[in-house]
C-alpha positions, 0 to 999 in steps of 0.5 A, spaced: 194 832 907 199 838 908 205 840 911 202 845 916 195 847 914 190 846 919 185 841 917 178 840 919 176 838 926 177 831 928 170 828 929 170 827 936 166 822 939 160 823 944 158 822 950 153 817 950 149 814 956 151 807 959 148 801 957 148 796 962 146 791 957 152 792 952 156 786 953 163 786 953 166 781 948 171 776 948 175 779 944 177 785 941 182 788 935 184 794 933 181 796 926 186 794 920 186 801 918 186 804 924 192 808 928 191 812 934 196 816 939 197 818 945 196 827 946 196 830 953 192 825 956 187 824 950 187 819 945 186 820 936 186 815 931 187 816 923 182 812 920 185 811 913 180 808 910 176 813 910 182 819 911 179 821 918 181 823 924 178 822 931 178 825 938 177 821 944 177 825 950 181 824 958 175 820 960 176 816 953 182 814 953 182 811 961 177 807 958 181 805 952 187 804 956 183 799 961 181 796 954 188 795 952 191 792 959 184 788 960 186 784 953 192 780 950 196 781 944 191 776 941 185 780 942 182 775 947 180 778 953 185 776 959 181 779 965 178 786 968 185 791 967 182 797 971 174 801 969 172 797 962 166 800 960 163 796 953 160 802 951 167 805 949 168 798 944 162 798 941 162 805 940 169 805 936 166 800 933 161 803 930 167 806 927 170 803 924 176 803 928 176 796 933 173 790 931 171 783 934 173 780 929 181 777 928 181 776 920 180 784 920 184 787 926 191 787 930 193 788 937 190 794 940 195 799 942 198 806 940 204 808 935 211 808 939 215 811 935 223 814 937 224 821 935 228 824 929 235 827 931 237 830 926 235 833 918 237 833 911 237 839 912 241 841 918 247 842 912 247 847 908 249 845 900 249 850 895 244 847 890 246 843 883 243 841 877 243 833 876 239 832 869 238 824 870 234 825 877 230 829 875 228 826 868 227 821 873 222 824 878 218 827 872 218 819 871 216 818 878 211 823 880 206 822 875 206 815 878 205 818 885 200 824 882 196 818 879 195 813 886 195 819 891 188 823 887 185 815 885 186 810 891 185 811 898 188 813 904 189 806 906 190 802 899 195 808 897 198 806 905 197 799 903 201 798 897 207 802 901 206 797 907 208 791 901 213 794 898 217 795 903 215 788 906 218 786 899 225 788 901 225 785 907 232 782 908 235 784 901 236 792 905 241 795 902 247 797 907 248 806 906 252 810 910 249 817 912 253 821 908 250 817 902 244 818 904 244 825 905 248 826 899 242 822 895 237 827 899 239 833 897 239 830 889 232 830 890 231 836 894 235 840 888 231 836 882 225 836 886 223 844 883 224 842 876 218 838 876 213 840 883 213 844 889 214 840 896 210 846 899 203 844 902 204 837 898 207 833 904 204 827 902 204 826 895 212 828 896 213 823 902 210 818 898 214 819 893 221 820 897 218 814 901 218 811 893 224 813 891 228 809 897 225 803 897 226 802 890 234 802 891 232 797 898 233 802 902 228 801 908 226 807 909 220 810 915 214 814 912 211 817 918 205 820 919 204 826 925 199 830 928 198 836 932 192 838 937 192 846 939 191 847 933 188 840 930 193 840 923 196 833 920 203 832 917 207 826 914 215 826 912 220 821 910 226 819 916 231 813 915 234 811 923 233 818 925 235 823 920 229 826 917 230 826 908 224 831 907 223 836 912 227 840 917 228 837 923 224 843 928 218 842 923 216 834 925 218 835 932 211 839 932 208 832 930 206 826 934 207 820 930 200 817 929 202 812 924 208 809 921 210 805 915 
């Protein structure tokens, strides 16, 4: 994943005849390693375990939206909430994104997520050497290089969803201008060990990394564009974008969030 490169075209679904004799089941969850978001009426997923995505046209997303409202919380159905096709269940089924099996899904329902007011990057600092950040980025980032080329999008993913889930309750209360100042130390060091440039994912994992080892609880969020199809992950903290400017995540509709 990059910051701003055009990825290959999400797989869009076909349309496929509907079968009467589909039965609707009882109960439906959202796959585990699937996220969707909500664009101009259309409907993409992320599909993390195998580090895809996928469209769902207008007519779709009616449908998936009727599916929402027509089941609760728990999945179990709750009554007709509008043009409930079946063939819509079994198709996203098929892959991989729902499931009617509680042990190995959620509640089905899009990413919400408050935009970011501001950036790191709305300041503007004169750059400075900090050698003892630095050794500790050329520590870090092997580790970060290594999971990021060996694990998959969704086992990188998991790890982050526990490690912050550790620090649940022990969260360390920082100003904002702390924060910054931290920042724009690993802004200034980064250069000596790696280039952030098309690289979003590895230098949010490891910004997401870094912050979360000090127990702040920090948000690594990933975003899509449609026109044109491209994908981008950044690191905020209570609306303040750490890695990125501000104008360049705006760009992005926030489909999964840790």
């Amino acid at each position: 994943m990059t910051s701003t490169q055009t990825m290959p075209r999400a797989a869009q679904t076909t349309d496929e005849p509907k079968n009467p004799g589909n039965a609707m089941p009882q109960q439906v969850f959202q796959a585990k390693a699937a996220s969707y978001c909500l664009l101009d009426s259309v409907s993409i997923f992320l599909d993390r375990e195998n580090d895809r995505y996928h469209y769902l046209d207008r007519e779709k997303t009616g449908l998936l939206d009727a599916l929402r409202r027509g089941f609760g919380p728990d999945g179990v159905a709750r009554g007709a909430a509008g043009p409930v096709d079946a063939s819509v269940v079994k198709e996203l089924t098929e892959k991989r994104l729902l499931t009617t099996q509680a042990k190995d899904g959620k509640a089905l329902q899009p990413v919400s997520h408050t935009p970011p007011i501001s950036s790191v990057y709305d300041d503007y600092w004169k750059p400075q050497l900090y050698p003892a950040t630095i050794a500790h980025l050329a520590v870090q980032h092997l580790s970060v290089l290594r999971r990021i080329k060996t694990e998959s999008l969704f086992e990188t993913t998991q790890k982050a969803e526990r490690a912050k889930a550790s620090i649940a309750g022990r969260e360390k209360a920082v100003a904002e201008t702390e924060l910054r100042a931290k920042a724009k130390k690993i802004i200034d060091s980064r250069y000596f060990v790696y280039t952030y440039r098309d690289k979003c994912l590895f230098d949010s994992y490891l910004f997401f990394t870094y912050f979360v080892n000090r127990r702040i609880p920090v948000n690594w969020v990933f975003g899509v564009n449609l026109y044109p199809f491209a994908a981008h992950c950044w690191v905020e903290y209570e609306g303040l974008v750490m890695n990125d400017p501000l104008e360049r995540v705006a760009a992005f509709t926030p489909i999964y969030v840790i």
